[in-house]
N, C-alpha and C positions, 0 to 999 in steps of 0.2 A: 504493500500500500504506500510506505513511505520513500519507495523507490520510485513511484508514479511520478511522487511530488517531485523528484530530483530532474527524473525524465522532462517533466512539466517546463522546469525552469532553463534544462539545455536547448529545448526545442523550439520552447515562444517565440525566440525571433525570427525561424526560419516560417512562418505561416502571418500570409499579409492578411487573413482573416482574422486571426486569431484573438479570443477574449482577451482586454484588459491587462489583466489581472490572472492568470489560468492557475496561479497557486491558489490567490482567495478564494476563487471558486469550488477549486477541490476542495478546499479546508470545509466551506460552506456545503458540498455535496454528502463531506465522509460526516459532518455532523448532524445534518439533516437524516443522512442514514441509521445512525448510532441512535435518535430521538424518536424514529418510525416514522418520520415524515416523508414518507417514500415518492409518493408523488414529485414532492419539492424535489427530493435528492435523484428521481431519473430523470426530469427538466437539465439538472445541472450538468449529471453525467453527460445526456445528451448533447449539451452545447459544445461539454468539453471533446463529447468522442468524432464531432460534425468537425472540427479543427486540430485535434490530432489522430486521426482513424487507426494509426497504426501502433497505436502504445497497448499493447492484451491487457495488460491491467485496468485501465479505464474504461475496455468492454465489458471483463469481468465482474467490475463491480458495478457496471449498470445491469447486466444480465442476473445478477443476486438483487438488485433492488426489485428487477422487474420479477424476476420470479417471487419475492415478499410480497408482489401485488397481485401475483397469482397469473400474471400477462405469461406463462411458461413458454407460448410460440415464440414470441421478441425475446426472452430469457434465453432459448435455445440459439436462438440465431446469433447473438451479440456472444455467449460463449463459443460456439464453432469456429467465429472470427477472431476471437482471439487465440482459441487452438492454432487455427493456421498460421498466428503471428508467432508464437512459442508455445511447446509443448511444456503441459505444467497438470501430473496427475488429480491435484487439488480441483483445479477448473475442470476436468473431465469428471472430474468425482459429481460437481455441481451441475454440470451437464447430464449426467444422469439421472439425479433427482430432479431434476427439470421434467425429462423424459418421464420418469416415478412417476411422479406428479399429475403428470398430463396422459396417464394412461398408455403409455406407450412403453410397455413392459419391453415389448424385445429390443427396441431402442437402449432401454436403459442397460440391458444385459450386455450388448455389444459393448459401450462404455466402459461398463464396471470391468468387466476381463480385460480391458487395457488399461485400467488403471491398477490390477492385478498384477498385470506383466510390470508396470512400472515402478508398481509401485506393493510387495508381495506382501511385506507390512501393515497393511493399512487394514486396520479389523472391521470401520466405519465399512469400507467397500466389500471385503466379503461378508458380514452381516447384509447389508443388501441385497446384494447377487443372490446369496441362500433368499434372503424372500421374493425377491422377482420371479425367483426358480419356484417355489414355492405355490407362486400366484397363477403359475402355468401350468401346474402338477406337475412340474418336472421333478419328482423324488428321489426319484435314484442321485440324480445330479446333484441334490444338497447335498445325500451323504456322502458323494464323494470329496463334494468341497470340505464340508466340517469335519467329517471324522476325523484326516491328521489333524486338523485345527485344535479338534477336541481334545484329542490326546496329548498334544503340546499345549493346552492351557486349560486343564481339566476343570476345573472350578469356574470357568464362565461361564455365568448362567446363560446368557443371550445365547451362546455356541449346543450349551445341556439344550435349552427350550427349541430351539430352531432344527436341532438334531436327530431330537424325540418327536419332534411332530413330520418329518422327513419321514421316519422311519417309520412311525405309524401308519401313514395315511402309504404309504409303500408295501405295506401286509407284515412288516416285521416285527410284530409285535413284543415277541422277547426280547430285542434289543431296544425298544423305545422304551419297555418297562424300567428297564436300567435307567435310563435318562428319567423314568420318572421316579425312581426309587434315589437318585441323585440327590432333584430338586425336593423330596418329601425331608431328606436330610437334616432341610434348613426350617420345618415343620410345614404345615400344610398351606397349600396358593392357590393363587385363581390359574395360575401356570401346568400347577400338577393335578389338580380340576378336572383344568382343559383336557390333556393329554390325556388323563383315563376317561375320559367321557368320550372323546375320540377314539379311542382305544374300544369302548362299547360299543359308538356307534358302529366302525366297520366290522363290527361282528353283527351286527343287525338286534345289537340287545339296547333296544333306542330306550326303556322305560329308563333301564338302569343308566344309559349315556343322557337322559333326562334330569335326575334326580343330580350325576354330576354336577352335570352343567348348570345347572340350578344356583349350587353353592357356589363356583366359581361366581356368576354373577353377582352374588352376596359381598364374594370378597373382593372383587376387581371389575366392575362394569365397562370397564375403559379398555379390557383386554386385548388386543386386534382378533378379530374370526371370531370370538366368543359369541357374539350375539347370533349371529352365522348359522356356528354349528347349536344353538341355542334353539334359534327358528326352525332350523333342522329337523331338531329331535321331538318340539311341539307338532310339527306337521304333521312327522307320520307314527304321533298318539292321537292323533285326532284334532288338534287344537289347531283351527286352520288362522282363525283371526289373534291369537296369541302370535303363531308364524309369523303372519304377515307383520308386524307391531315390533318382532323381532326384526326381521329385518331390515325396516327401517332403520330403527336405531343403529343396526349395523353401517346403515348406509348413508345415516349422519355422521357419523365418524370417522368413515371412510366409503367416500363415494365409488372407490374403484374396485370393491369385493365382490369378485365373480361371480361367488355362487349366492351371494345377497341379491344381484342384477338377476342373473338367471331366475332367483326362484321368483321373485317378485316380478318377472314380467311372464313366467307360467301361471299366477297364480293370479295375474290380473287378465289373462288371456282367459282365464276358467270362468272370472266373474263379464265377460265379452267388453271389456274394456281395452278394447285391439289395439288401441295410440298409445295409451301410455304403455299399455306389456310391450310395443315393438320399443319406446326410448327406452325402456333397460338392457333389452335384447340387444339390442343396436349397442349400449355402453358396454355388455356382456363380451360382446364379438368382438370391439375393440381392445378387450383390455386381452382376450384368448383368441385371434383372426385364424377362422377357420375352425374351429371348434366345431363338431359334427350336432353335440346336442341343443346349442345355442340355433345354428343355422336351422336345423329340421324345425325347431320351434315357430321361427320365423317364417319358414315355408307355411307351416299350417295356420298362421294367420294370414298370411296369402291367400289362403286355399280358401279358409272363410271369409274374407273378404270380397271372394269373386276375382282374383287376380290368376284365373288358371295357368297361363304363361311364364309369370314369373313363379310361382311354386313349382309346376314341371319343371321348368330350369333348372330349378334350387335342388328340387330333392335328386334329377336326376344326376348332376353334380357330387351332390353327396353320395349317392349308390355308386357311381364310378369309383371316389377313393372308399368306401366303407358298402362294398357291395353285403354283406350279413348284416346290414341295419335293418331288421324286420318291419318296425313302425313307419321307418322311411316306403317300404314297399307299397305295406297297405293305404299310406297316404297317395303315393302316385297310382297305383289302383283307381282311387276314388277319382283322381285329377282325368285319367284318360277316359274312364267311364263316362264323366261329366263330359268332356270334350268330345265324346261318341266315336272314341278311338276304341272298338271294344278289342278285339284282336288284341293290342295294348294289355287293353284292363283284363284280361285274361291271364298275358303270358305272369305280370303283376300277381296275377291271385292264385298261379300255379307257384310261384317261387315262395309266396308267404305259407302256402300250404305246406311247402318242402322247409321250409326254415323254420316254419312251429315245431313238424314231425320229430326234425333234428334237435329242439332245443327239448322238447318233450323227452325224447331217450336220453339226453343227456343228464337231465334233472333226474330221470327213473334211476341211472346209474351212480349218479352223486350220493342218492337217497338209499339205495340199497345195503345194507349191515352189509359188515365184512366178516367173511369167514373164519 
């Protein structure tokens, strides 16, 4: 910052446009920053970065003011410009949570793993990365990032909690219990809560992933995913309008939680409130692009809205890469019936008849004792 000022005062003379004053201005931009007066302080950045463009630092910290104002596009752009002026892990660090920020999950991952490379140290950027990774279900991925992390600084909880929830939501349950037998160590949290009520839910024992989660709430409301997997475990006890109430609150908190968008805009698609279920959907898709159960979702408000064309489109899309999406079938069934493509809607209701058969034997054999 105080090498700007130095920069500031070498360079004044060579720019016939040039402020004044280009040190009092900064003085007055970094204090204005420091008090929250952000507006005032990206005015000033501005004036100063329109007369020296090429100092990264004075992008820098107008791309931090703008992003304190929540402007993350112009925050992106003003860091990128100053990457290209000097390479500096910190500004890519910010440029990530920029990206964070603004829902542009794999943006921010491409980031972080070069501030990784440059910077391997830096715990702020793999805590990150693990929840970017996280936000995509990528689980396998965290734990490979954490585990050595974990084992080189066993006792941090952020690496314990981000570890165990990796691990979990991945099916590996004995090893997430370690992480949760960790954090119970330090006696009982909304952290270690979470993790076993997570731990019920993907065994499908939602009363008891209920009763968790419950507590966790008591002890930490503010937990990230709590409310989440909260609304979750309400849904499917029956409790549709506790659900939805949950996850709201998830989505005051954090407007970018996938499965808070997702369920909220199924669950508003059920009550035929089609515009708003598609604005979650839509923020669902962005924050997961390509997601097979977001997209289908969206076809089928297509399909009820009378948009035959773009649902055909959509789902046949999705049957291309995820040709075993059953739902998917019998929704383009119904699309080509409607359209009076029967031939279509035929081959459609032979394939869904062949993918129940096979999911039905498959269920008979999961279920059957073992000798």
């Amino acid at each position: 910052m105080y090498r700007s000022l130095v920069i500031l005062c070498a360079c004044a003379c060579l720019y016939a446009q040039a402020p004044s004053d280009p040190q009092a201005i900064f003085k007055q931009a970094i204090e204005a920053q420091k008090n929250g007066r952000l507006e005032e302080a990206a005015g000033l950045y501005q004036q100063l970065v329109k007369s020296y463009p090429n100092i990264p630092e004075l992008r820098s910290n107008l791309g931090a003011t703008l992003a304190a104002e929540g402007n993350y596009a112009e925050a992106i752009r003003q860091y990128q410009s100053a990457l290209k002026l000097k390479a500096d892990p910190q500004v890519r660090l910010n440029l990530a949570l920029a990206y964070y920020k603004s829902a542009d999950i794999s943006s921010a991952i491409g980031e972080l793993k070069q501030v990784r490379s440059a910077a391997p140290g830096n715990v702020q950027a793999a805590l990150l990365l693990a929840d970017c990774d996280l936000r995509l279900g990528r689980n396998a991925e965290v734990v490979a990032l954490l585990t050595p992390l974990q084992r080189a600084d066993p006792d941090n909880r952020a690496y314990i909690y981000l570890l165990g929830t990796a691990l979990i939501r991945n099916g590996d349950s004995a090893q997430g219990q370690l992480m949760i037998d960790r954090i119970l160590k330090n006696g009982d949290s909304a952290e270690a809560r979470l993790l076993m009520g997570t731990t019920k839910f993907m065994v499908s024992d939602f009363s008891g992933a209920l009763a968790d989660l419950q507590k966790a709430v008591e002890l930490n409301p503010k937990l990230p995913d709590l409310y989440s997997y909260y609304g979750q475990a309400l849904l499917l006890t029956g409790d549709q309008a506790g659900a939805r109430r949950a996850f709201e609150q998830e989505l005051s908190m954090d407007p970018n939680n996938f499965d808070s968008n997702l369920r909220m805009g199924v669950l508003l698609k059920q009550d035929q409130e089609n515009e708003r279920a598609l604005a979650y959907l839509q923020h669902a898709l962005q924050i997961r692009p390509g997601d097979f159960g977001v997209r289908y979702q969206i076809a089928t408000i297509e399909l009820a809205n009378g948009n035959l064309q773009h649902a055909q489109q959509e789902l046949e899309e999705i049957l291309a890469e995820s040709p075993q999406f059953l739902e998917a079938h019998v929704s383009l069934a119904t699309v080509y019936f409607r359209e009076k493509r029967k031939a279509d809607g035929e081959r459609e209701r032979a394939l869904v008849a062949k993918l129940n058969a096979a999911r039905q034997a498959t269920n008979e054999v999961a279920a059957k004792p073992v000798q």
